[in-house]
C-alpha positions as CSV (number, residue, x, y, z in Angstrom):
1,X,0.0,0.0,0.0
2,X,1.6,3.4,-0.7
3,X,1.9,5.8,1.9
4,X,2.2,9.2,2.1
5,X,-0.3,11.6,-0.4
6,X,-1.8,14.8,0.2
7,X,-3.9,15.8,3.4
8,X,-7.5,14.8,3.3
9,X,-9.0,17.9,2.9
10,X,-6.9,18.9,-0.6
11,X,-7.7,15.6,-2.0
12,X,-11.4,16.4,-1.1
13,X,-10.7,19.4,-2.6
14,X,-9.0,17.2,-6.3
15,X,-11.7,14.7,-6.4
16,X,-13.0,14.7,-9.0
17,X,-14.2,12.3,-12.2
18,X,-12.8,12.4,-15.4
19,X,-14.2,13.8,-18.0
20,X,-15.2,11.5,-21.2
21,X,-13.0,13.8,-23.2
22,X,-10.1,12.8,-21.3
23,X,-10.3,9.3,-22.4
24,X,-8.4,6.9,-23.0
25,X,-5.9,7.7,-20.1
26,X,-3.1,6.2,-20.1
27,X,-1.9,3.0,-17.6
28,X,-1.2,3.0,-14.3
29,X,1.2,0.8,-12.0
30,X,0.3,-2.4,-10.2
31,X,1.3,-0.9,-7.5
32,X,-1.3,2.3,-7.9
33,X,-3.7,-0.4,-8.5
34,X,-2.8,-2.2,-5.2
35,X,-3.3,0.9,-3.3
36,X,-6.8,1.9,-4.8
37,X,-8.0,-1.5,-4.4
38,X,-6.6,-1.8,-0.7
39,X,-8.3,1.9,-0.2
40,X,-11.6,-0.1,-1.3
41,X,-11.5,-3.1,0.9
42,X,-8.4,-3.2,2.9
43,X,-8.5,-4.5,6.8
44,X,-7.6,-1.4,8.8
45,X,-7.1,-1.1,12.7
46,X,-5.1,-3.5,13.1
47,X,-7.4,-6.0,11.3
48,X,-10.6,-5.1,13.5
49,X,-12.2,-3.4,10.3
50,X,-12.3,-2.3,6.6
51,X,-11.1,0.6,5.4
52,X,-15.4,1.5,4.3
53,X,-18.1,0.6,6.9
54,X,-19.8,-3.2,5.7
55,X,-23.2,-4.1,7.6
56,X,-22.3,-5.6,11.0
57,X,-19.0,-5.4,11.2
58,X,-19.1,-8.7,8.3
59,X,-16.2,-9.2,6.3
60,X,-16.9,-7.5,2.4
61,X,-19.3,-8.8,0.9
62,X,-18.8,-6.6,-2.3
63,X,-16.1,-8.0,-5.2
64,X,-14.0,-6.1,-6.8
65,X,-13.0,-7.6,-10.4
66,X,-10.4,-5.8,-12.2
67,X,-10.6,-5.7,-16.6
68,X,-7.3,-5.1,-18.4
69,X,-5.4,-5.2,-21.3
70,X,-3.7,-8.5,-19.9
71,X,-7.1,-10.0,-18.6
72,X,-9.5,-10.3,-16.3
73,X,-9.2,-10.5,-12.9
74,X,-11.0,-11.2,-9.0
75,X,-9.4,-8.9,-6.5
76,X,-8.8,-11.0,-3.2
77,X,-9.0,-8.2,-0.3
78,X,-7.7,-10.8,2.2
79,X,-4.4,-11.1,0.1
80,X,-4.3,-8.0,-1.5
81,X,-3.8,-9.8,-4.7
82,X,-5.6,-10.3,-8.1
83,X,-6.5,-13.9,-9.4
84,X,-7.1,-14.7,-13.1
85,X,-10.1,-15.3,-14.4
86,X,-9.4,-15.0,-17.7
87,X,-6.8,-13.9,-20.3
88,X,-9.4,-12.1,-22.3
89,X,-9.7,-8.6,-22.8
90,X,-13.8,-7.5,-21.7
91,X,-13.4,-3.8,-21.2
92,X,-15.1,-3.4,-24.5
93,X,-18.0,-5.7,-23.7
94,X,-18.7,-4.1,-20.0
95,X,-20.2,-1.1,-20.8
96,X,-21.8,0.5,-24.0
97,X,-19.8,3.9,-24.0
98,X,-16.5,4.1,-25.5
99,X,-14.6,5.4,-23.0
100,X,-15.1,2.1,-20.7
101,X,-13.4,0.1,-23.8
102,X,-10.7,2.7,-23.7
103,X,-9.6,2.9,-19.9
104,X,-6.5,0.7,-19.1
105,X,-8.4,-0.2,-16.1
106,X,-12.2,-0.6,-15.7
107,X,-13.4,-1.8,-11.8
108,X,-16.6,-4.2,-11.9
109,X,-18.0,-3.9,-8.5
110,X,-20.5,-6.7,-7.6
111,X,-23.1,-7.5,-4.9
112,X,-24.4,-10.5,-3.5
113,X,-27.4,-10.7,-2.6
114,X,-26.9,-12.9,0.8
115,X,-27.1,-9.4,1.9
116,X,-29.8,-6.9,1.3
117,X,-29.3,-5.4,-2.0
118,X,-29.3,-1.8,-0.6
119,X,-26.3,-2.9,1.7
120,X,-23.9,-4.0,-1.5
121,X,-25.7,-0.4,-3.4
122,X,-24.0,1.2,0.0
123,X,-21.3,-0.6,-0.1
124,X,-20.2,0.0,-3.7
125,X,-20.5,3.8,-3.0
126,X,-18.6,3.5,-0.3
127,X,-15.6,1.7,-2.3
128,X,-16.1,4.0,-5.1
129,X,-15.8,6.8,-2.9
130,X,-12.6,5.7,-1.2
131,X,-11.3,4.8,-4.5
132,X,-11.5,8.3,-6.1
133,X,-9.9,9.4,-2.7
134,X,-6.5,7.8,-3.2
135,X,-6.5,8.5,-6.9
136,X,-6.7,12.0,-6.1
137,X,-3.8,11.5,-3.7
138,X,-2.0,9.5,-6.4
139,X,-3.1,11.8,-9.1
140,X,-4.9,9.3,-10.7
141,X,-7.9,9.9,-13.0
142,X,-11.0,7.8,-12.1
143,X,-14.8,8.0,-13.3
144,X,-17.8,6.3,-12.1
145,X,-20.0,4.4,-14.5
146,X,-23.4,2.8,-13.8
147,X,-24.5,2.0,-17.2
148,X,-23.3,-1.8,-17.9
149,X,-23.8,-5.0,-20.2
150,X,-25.0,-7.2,-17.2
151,X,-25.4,-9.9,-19.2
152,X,-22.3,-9.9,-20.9
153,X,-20.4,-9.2,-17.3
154,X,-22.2,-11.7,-16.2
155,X,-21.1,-14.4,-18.5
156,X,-17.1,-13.0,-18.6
157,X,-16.7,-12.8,-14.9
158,X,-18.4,-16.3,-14.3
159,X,-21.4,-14.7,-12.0
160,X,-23.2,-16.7,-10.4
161,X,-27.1,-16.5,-9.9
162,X,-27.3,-14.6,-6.6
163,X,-24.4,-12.1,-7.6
164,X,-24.3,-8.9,-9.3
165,X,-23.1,-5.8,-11.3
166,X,-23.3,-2.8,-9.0
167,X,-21.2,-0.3,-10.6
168,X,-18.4,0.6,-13.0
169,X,-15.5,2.4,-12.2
170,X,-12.9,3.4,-15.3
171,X,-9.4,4.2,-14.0
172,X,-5.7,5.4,-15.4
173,X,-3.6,8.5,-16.0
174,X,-4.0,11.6,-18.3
């Protein structure tokens, strides 16, 4: 996770989303990745809680799955590590606008619906919010995306019935 950035109240001050004009962006590191991924999910306080508030103090219950270039990918919070679901490139099937095809990284948040539907809606936001936090530390674009291809997410990221699409988020450098 990288340390350091800018006080909270200037990155409140830079967060912001990235306009469709600034598309495509260009890559950022793994390790940028690591660190907005860990700012979504990561096990704070000496492992006693989540860097966002999940219902009851219960471990996420949110996935993160990660669309690249190289693949797509299941982000495992406990690890802080990516696993391979496939060596495809999706980003162009996830969402009908242009720009999510074009953004070196695209975020597929997804529910399940063990919990109430509003609590993975909440929790997404929260993720997302965190999210466009450290990239505005890291000076790292990001934009949030609702409109999606469920079906075809559904199919690439091996969903199953009781799980899904929340949210998009589109992420990279200008």
């Amino acid at each position: 996770v990288t340390q350091g950035g800018e006080g909270i109240f200037t990155v409140l001050n830079a967060r912001h989303s990235a306009l469709p004009s600034d598309f495509p962006l260009k890559s950022i590191t793994m390790q940028e990745l690591s660190s907005l991924l860990w700012a979504a999910t990561g096990q704070n306080r000496n492992g006693n809680g989540w860097t966002v508030p999940f219902a009851m103090h219960r471990a996420p219950y949110n996935t993160i799955y990660v669309l690249m270039d190289s693949g797509t990918y299941r982000y495992d919070w406990q690890k802080n590590r990516l696993e391979e679901i496939s060596s495809h490139d999706v980003r162009r099937n996830a969402g009908p606008q242009r720009i999510v095809g074009e953004s070196p990284v695209v975020l597929v948040f997804v529910g399940q619906d063990g919990t109430t539907r509003e609590y993975a809606d909440i929790a997404a936001g929260a993720m997302t919010q965190n999210i466009y936090l450290a990239a505005a530390s890291l000076g790292i674009e990001g934009r949030f995306v609702i409109t999606m291809n469920e079906n075809a997410l559904r199919q690439e990221l091996k969903l199953k019935t009781e799980e899904h699409p929340v949210n998009l988020m589109l992420i990279g450098k200008k």
